[in-house]
KOLROKE-633175 format. One line per 2 residues: number of its first residue (from 1); their letters; for each residue x, y, z of C-alpha. Coordinates in Angstrom, 1 decimal, m for minus. Example, Ala and Ser with C-alpha at 12.3 -4.5 7.8 and 13.67 -1.06 7.14 Angstrom:
1> AS> 12.3,m4.5,7.8 ~ 13.7,m1.1,7.1 $
END
This chain:
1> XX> m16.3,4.9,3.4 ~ m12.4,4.2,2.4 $
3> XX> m13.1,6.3,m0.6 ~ m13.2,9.3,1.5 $
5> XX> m11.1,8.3,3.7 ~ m8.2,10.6,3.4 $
7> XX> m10.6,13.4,3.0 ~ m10.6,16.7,4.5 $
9> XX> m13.4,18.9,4.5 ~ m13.6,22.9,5.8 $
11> XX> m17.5,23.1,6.8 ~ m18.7,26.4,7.6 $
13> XX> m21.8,25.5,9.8 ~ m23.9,28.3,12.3 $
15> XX> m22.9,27.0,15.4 ~ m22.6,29.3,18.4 $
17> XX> m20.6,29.2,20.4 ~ m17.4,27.3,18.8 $
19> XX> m17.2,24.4,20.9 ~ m15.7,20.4,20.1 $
21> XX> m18.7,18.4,19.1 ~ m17.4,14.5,18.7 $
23> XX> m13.5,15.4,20.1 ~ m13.2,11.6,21.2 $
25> XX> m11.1,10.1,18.3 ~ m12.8,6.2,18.4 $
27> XX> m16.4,7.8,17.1 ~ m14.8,7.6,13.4 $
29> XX> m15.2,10.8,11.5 ~ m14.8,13.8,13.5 $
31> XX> m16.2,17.9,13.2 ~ m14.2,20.0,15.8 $
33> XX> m14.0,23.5,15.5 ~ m10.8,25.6,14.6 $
35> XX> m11.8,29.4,14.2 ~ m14.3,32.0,13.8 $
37> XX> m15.0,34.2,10.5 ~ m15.6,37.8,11.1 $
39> XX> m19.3,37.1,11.6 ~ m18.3,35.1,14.5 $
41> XX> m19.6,31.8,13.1 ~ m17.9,29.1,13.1 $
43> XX> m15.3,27.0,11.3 ~ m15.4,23.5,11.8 $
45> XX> m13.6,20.9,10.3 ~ m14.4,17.9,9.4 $
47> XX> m11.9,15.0,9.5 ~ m12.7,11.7,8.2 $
49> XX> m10.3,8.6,9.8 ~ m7.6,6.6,8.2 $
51> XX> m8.6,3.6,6.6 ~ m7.1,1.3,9.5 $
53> XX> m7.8,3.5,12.1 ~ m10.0,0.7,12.9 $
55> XX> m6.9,m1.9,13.0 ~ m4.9,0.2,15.3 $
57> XX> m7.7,m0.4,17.6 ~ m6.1,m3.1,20.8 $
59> XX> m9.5,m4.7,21.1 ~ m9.7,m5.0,17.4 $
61> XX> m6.2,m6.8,17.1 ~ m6.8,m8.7,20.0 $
63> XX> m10.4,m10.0,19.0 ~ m8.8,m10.7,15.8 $
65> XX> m5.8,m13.0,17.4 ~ m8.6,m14.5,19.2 $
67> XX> m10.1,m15.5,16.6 ~ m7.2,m16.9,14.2 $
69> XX> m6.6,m19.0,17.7 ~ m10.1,m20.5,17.5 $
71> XX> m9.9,m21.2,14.0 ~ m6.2,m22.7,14.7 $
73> XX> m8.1,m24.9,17.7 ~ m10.9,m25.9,15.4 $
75> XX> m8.6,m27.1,12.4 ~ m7.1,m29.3,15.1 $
77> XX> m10.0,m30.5,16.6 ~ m11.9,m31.6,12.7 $
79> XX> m8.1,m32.9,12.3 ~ m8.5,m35.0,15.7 $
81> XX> m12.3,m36.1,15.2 ~ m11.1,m37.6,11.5 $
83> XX> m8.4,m39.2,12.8 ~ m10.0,m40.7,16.0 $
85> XX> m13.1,m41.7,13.2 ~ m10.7,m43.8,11.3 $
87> XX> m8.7,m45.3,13.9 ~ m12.1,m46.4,15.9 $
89> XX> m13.0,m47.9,12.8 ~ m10.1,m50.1,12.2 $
91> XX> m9.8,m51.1,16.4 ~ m13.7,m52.3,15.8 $
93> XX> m12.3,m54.6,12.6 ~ m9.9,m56.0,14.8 $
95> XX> m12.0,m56.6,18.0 ~ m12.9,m60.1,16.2 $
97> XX> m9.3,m60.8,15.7 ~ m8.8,m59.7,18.8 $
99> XX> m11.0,m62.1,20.6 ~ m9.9,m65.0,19.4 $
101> XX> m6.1,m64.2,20.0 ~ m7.3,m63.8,23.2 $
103> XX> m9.1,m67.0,23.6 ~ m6.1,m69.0,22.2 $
105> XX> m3.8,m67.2,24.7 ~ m6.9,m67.9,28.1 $
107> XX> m6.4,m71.7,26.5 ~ m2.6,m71.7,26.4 $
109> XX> m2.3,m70.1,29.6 ~ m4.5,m73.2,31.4 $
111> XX> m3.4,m76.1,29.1 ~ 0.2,m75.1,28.0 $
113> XX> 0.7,m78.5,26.4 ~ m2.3,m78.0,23.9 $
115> XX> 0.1,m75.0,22.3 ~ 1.5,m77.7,19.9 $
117> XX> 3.7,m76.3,16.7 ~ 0.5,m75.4,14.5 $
119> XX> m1.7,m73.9,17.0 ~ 1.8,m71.7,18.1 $
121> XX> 2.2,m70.7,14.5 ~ m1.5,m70.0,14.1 $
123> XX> m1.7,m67.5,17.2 ~ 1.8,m66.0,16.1 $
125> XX> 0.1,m65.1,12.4 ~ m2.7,m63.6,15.0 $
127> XX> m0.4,m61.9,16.9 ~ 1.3,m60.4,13.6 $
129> XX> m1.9,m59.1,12.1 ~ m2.4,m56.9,15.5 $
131> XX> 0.8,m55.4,15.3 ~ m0.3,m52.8,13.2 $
133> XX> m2.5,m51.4,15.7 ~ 0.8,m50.2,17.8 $
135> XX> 1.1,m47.1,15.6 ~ m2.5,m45.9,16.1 $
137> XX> m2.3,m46.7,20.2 ~ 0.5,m44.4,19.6 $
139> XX> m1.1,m42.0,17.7 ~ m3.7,m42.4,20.4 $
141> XX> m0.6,m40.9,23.0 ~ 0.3,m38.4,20.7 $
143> XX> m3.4,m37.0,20.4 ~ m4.1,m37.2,24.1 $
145> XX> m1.3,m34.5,24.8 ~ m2.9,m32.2,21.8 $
147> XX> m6.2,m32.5,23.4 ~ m4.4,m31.4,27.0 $
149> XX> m2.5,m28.2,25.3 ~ m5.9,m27.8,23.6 $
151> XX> m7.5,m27.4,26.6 ~ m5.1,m24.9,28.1 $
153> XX> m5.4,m22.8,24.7 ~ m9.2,m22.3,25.9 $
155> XX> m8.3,m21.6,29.2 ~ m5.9,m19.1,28.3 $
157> XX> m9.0,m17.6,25.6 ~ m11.5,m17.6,28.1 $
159> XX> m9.3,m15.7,30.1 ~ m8.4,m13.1,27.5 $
161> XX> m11.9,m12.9,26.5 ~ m13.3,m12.5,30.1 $
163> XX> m10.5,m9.5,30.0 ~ m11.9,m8.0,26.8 $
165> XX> m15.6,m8.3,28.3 ~ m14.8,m6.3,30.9 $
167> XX> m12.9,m3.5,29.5 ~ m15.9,m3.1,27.0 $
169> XX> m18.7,m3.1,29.8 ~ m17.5,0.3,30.5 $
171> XX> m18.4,1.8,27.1 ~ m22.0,2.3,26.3 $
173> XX> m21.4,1.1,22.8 ~ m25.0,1.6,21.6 $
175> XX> m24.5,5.5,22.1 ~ m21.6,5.4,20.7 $
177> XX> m22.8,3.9,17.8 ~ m26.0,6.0,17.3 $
179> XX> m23.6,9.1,17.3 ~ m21.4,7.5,15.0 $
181> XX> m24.4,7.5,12.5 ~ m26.0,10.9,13.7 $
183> XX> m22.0,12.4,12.4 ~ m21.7,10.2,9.4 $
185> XX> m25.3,11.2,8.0 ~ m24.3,14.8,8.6 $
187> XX> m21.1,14.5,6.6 ~ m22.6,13.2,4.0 $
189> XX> m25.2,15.7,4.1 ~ m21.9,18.0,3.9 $
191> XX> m20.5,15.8,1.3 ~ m23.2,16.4,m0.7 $
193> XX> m23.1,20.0,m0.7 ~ m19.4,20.0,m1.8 $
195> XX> m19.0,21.1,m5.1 ~ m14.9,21.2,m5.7 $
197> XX> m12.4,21.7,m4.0 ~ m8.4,22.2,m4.8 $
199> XX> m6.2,19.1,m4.5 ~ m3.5,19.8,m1.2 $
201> XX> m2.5,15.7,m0.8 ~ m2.6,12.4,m2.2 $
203> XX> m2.4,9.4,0.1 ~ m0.5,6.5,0.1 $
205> XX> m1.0,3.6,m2.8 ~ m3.7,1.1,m2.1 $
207> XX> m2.9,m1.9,m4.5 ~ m6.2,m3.5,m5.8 $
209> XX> m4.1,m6.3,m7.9 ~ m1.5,m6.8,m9.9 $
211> XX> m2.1,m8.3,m13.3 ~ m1.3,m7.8,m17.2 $
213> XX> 2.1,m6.0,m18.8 ~ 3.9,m3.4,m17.4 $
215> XX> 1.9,m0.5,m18.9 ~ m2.2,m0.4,m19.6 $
217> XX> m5.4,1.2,m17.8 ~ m8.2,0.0,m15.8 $
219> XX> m11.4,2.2,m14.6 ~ m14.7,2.4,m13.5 $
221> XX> m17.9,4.9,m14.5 ~ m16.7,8.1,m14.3 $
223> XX> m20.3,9.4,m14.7 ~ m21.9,11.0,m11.5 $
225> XX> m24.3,10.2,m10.2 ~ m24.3,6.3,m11.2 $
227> XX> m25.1,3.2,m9.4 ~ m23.1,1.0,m12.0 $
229> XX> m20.3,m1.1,m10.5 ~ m18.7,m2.6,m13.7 $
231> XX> m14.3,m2.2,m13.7 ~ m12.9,m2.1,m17.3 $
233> XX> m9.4,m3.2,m17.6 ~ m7.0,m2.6,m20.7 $
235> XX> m3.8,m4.7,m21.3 ~ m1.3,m2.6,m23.3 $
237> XX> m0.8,0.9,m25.1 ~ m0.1,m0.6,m28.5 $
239> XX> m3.0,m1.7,m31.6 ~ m4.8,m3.6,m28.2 $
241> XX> m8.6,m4.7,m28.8 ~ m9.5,m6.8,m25.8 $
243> XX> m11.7,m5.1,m22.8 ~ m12.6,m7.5,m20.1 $
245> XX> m15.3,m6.2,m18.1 ~ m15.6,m7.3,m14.8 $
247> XX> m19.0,m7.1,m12.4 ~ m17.9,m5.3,m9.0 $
249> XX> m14.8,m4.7,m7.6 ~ m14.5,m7.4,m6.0 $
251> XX> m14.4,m9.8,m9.0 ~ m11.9,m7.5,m10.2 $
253> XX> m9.8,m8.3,m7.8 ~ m10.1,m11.9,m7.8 $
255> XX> m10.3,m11.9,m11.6 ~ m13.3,m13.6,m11.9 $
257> XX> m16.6,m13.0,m13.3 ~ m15.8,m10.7,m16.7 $
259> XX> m16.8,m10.8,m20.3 ~ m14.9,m9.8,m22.9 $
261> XX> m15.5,m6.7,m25.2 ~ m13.4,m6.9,m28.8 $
263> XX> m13.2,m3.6,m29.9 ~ m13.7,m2.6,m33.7 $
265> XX> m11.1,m0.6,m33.8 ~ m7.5,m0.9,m32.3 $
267> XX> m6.1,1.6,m29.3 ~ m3.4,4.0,m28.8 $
269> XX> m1.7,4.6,m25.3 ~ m3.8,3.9,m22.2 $
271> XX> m5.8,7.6,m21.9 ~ m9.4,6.2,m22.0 $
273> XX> m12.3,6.7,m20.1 ~ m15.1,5.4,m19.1 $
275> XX> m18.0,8.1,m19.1 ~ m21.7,7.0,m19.0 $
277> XX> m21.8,3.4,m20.2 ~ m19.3,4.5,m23.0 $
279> XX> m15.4,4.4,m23.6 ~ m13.7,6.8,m25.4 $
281> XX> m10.5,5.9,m26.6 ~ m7.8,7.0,m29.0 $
283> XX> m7.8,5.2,m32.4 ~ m4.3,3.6,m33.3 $
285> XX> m2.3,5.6,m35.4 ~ m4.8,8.7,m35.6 $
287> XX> m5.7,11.5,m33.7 ~ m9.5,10.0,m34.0 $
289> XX> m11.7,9.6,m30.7 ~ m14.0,7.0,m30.5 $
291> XX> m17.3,6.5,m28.8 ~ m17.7,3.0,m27.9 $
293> XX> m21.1,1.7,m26.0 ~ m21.0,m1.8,m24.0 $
295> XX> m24.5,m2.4,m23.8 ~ m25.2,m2.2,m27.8 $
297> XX> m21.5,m3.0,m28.5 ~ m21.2,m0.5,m30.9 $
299> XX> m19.6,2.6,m32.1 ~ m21.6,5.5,m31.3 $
301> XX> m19.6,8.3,m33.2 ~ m16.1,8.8,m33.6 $
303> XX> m14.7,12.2,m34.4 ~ m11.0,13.4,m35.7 $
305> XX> m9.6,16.0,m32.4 ~ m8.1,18.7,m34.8 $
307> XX> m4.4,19.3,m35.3 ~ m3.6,16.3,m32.6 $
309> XX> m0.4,14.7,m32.4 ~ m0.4,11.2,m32.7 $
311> XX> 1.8,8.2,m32.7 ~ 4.5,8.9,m30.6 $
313> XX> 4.4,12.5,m31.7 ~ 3.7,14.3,m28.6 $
315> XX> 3.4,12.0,m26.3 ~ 4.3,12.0,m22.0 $
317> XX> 7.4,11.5,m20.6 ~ 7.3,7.6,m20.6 $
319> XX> 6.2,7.2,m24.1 ~ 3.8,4.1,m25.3 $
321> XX> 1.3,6.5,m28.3 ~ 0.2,8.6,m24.8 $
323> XX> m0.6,11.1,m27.5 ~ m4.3,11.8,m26.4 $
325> XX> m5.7,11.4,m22.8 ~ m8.8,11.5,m22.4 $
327> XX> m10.5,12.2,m18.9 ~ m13.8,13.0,m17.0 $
329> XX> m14.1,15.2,m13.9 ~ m17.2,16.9,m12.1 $
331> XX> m17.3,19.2,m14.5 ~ m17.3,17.0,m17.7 $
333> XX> m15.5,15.0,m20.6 ~ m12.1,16.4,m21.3 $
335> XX> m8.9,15.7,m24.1 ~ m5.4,16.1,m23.0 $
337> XX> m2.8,16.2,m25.9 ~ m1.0,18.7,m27.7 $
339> XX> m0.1,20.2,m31.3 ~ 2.6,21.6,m33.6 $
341> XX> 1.1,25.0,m33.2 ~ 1.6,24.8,m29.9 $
343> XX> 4.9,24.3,m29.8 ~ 4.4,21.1,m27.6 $
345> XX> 2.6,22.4,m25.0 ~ m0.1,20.5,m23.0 $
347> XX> m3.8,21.5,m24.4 ~ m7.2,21.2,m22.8 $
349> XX> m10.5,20.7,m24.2 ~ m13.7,20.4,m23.0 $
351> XX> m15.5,17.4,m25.6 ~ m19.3,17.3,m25.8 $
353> XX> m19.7,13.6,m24.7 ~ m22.3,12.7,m27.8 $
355> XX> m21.2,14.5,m30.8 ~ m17.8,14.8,m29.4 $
357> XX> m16.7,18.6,m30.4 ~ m15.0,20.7,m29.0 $
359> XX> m16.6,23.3,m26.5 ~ m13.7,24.9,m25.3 $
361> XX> m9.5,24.9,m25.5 ~ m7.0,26.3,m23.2 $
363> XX> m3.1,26.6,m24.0 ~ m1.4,25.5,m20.6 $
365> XX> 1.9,26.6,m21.8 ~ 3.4,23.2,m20.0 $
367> XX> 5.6,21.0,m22.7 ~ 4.3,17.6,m22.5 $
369> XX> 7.3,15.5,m22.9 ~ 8.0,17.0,m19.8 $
371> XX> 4.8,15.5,m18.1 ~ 4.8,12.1,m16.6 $
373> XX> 1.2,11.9,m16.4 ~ m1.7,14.1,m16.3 $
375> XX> m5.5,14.4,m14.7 ~ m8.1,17.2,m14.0 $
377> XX> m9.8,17.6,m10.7 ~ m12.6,20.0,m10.8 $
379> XX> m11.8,21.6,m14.2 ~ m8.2,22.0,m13.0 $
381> XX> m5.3,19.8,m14.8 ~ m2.7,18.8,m12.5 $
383> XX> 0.6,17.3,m14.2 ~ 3.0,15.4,m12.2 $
385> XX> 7.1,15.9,m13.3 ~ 7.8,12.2,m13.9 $
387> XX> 6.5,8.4,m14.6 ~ 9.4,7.5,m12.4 $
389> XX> 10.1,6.9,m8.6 ~ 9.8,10.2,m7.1 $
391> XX> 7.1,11.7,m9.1 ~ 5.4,14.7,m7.6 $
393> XX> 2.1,16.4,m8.8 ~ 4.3,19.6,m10.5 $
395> XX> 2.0,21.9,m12.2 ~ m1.7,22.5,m11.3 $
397> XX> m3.6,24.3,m14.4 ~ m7.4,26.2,m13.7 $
399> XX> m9.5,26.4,m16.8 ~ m12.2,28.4,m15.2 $
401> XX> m9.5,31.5,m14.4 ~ m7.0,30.2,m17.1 $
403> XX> m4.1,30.4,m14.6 ~ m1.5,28.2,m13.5 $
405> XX> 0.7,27.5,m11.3 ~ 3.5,25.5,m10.1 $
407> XX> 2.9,22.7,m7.0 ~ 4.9,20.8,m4.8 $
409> XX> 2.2,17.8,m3.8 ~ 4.6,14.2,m3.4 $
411> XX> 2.9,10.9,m3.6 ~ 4.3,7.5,m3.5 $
413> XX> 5.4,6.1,m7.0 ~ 5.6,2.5,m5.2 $
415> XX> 5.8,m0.4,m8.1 ~ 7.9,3.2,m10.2 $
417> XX> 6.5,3.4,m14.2 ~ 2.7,4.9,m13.7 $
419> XX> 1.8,4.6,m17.6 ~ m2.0,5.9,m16.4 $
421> XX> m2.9,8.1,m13.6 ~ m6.9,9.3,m14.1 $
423> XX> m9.3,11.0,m11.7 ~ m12.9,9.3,m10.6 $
425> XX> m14.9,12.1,m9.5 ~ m17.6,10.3,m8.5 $
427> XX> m15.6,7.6,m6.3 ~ m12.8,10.7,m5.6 $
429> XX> m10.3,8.4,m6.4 ~ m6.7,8.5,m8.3 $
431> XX> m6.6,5.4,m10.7 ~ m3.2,4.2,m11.6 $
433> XX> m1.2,1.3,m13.6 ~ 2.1,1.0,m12.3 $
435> XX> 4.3,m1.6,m13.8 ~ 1.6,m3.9,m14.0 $
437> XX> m0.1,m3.2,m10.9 ~ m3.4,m1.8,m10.1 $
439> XX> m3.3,1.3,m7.9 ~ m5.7,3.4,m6.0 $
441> XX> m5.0,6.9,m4.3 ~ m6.8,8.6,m1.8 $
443> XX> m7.2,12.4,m2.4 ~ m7.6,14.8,m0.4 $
445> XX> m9.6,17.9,m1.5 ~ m9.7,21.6,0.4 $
447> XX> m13.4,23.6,0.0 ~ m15.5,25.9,2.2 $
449> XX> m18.8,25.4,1.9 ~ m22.3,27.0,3.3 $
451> XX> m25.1,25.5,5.3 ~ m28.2,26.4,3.5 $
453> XX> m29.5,28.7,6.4 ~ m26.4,30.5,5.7 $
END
C-alpha cells in the first residue's frame, strides 16, 4: 500500500446524487466527491492516506508504549529469574556449610569452654567461607524493590489498558474493517483502469539504506506486470562490473541474501535499467547498449545508439560518463543522451527491448549539462535543474504531442548529490542514489478516468 501512498486519483464514477461516501478520515483511503461535469455525474476523488497516518493514531502510539513497557518488564523479569537461579544455587551449596557452622555455634553456645583455640579457628575459616553470601542477600534487597516497582508498572498498564478497552468498545471495528476492504478493492479496481497520468508532486525521501560510494544506481523490474522481487544494486559510475542481486526488498535492506553478477563488459555512469529479467547498461567508453540476462548470465545483443556522446562528452550536470540513461515507463524502454548535431540538447528514443533499435527520436530542445537528472513518466521526460540541494523537477517533455514545457514541482534533495533518479512504473516509485544513500519517492500522478458503464 505505501507505494501509492501519496497518490491522488480523479475517478469519474456514475453516482447520483454527489454525496461523501467514506468522509470519516480513520477508514484509510478515502472517495468523497468534489463537483459535477455537465452531465451532472459526479467527480470523486480518491485520496489514498499518508504512510503514517497509521502512527499519528493515539491508540496506535499508546499500544505501542505499552508494549515497549512489557518488553522493558519482561527483560527485567528473565534478568531476575537468572539471577535468583544462580544465587539459589549457590545458597543450596552452602546449606551444608551452613549447618555445621551452626552446629559448632548450638555447641559453643552450651559448653563455651569446649571452644578451645583450634575448634575457634576452625568455625572462624567457617564463618569466612559464608561471607560471600552477604552480597547475594543484598542482591536479594536490591531485587525485592525491582519486583515492588515491577508490580506497580503492571498496575499502572492494566490501568492504561483497561482505558484503551473502553475507548475501543465504542467502535464496531469489524464494520469498519469490512468497509475498509469494500474501498480498497474498489481503488484498486480504479487503479487498475488508470492508464497515465501527469506528475503534479513528489513526496518526501524515504531512505531504504545507505551503502556503497557516493554515486551508483540500484533498481528493481521495471517490467509490468511482474511478480519478480529481485533489487539490483550498482557501486560506481566508472569501468564497474560487480551486480549484487538481492532476493526481496527486505534483504536489500539488511544486505543480506545476494549473489553476485560479474558483468562481461565494464559500465559507464549509473543510467541502467532493469526491464524484463534484463539490464541494459552503457558500455564504458562507448556509446554501445548492452542487453544483459541474469538468468542465462549472458549477453543477449548489444547495439551501438547512433551519434551518442560518450565519455564525459555530454553528460548531466554532475558528471561521472552520465552520457546515456537509459529508462523504462508504462509505455516502454527508452535512451536519454544527446549528440553533436544536436547542439547538446537532451534526445529521446524509444528502443525496441530485443533487437534494441530505435523506434522513434524526439529533439527536446533542453541542453543537458544543464540537467541534474532525468526520468519519463508516461512517455513524458521530466528533467530536474540540479544534482544539488534544492533541485526541482524544471522541464516536463511530452513525446506523444512533442511539446514541452517548463515546471515548478520541488522535492527534497535530502543526503544533496542524486547521481540517479529513475521511474518504476510498475511500483510508481522515484528511485534515487544520493551520496551513497538509497532513496525512494512517492509520486503523485493526476488522471480522469471512466467507469466502464460510462
Amino acid at each position: 500500500m505505501h507505494l501509492f501512498s501519496a497518490m491522488f486519483l480523479l475517478v469519474m464514477l456514475a453516482v447520483m446524487p454527489c454525496e461523501a461516501l467514506y468522509p470519516s478520515p480513520e477508514e484509510g483511503w478515502q472517495i468523497y466527491s468534489s463537483a459535477q461535469d455537465a452531465d451532472g455525474k459526479c467527480i470523486c476523488t480518491v485520496v489514498a492516506p499518508a504512510q503514517n497516518m497509521c502512527n499519528r493514531d493515539p491508540r496506535s502510539r499508546q499500544l505501542r508504549q505499552l508494549m515497549e513497557k512489557v518488553q522493558n518488564i519482561s527483560q527485567s523479569m528473565e534478568v531476575l529469574d537468572l539471577r535468583t537461579y544462580r544465587d539459589l544455587q549457590y545458597v543450596r551449596n552452602t546449606e551444608s556449610l551452613m549447618k555445621v557452622v551452626d552446629g559448632k555455634l548450638k555447641v559453643a553456645s552450651e559448653n563455651p569452654r569446649s571452644l578451645n583455640p583450634k575448634g575457634f579457628q576452625e568455625l572462624k575459616d567457617k564463618v569466612t567461607q559464608l561471607l560471600p553470601l552477604l552480597p547475594v542477600l543484598e542482591q536479594y534487597k536490591a531485587d525485592a524493590k525491582m519486583i515492588l516497582r515491577l508490580r506497580e508498572e503492571v498496575r499502572n498498564l492494566s490501568l492504561v489498558l483497561m482505558a484503551i478497552q473502553e475507548e475501543m468498545g465504542a467502535y464496531d471495528y469489524e464494520e469498519l474493517r469490512q468497509r475498509v476492504l469494500l474501498l480498497e478493492t474498489r481503488l484498486h479496481s480504479c487503479m487498475q483502469k488508470l492508464g497515465c497520468g501527469k506528475l503534479t508532486g513528489v513526496s518526501n525521501p524515504i531512505t531504504v539504506r545507505a551503502s556503497g560510494s557516493r554515486f551508483g544506481s540500484w533498481m528493481t523490474d521495471t517490467m509490468i506486470p511482474s511478480s519478480d522481487n529481485r533489487v539490483w544494486s550498482m557501486d560506481g559510475y566508472f569501468k564497474g562490473r560487480r551486480v549484487l542481486e538481492y532476493r526481496t526488498m527486505n534483504d536489500f535492506m539488511k544486505g543480506q541474501n545476494f549473489v553476485q553478477h560479474l558483468l562481461p563488459h565494464p559500465w559507464a555512469g549509473t543510467g541502467h535499467v532493469v526491464y524484463n529479467g534484463s539490464l541494459y547498461y552503457n558500455k564504458y567508453q562507448s556509446n554501445i547498449i548492452i542487453k544483459y540476462h541474469f538468468r542465462s548470465r549472458s549477453v543477449l545483443v548489444q547495439r551501438s545508439l547512433s551519434g551518442a556522446g560518450y565519455n564525459n562528452t555530454f553528460p548531466y550536470s554532475w558528471g561521472g560518463s552520465s552520457d546515456i540513461d537509459l529508462m523504462a515507463d508504462e509505455n516502454g524502454l527508452w535512451a536519454v543522451y544527446t549528440t553533436i548535431p544536436n547542439a547538446g540538447n537532451i534526445v529521446i528514443s524509444r528502443l525496441e527491448p530485443q533487437s534494441l533499435e530505435v523506434l522513434q527520436t524526439w529533439d527536446t530542445g533542453f541542453p543537458k549539462r544543464s540537467a541534474g537528472e532525468s526520468f519519463m513518466i508516461c512517455g513524458t521526460l521530466y528533467v530536474t535543474n540540479s544534482h544539488l540541494a534544492g533541485a526541482k523537477i524544471y522541464f516536463a517533455y511530452y513525446t506523444n504531442t512533442s511539446t514541452y514545457e517548463y515546471t515548478d514541482i520541488p522535492f527534497h534533495n535530502q543526503y544533496s548529490h542524486i547521481s540517479m533518479m529513475d521511474y518504476n512504473p510498475r511500483e510508481r516509485v522515484l528511485y534515487t542514489w544520493n551520496n551513497g544513500h538509497q532513496v525512494l519517492y512517492n509520486v503523485t500522478l493526476f488522471q480522469v478516468i471512466k467507469t466502464s458503464g460510462d
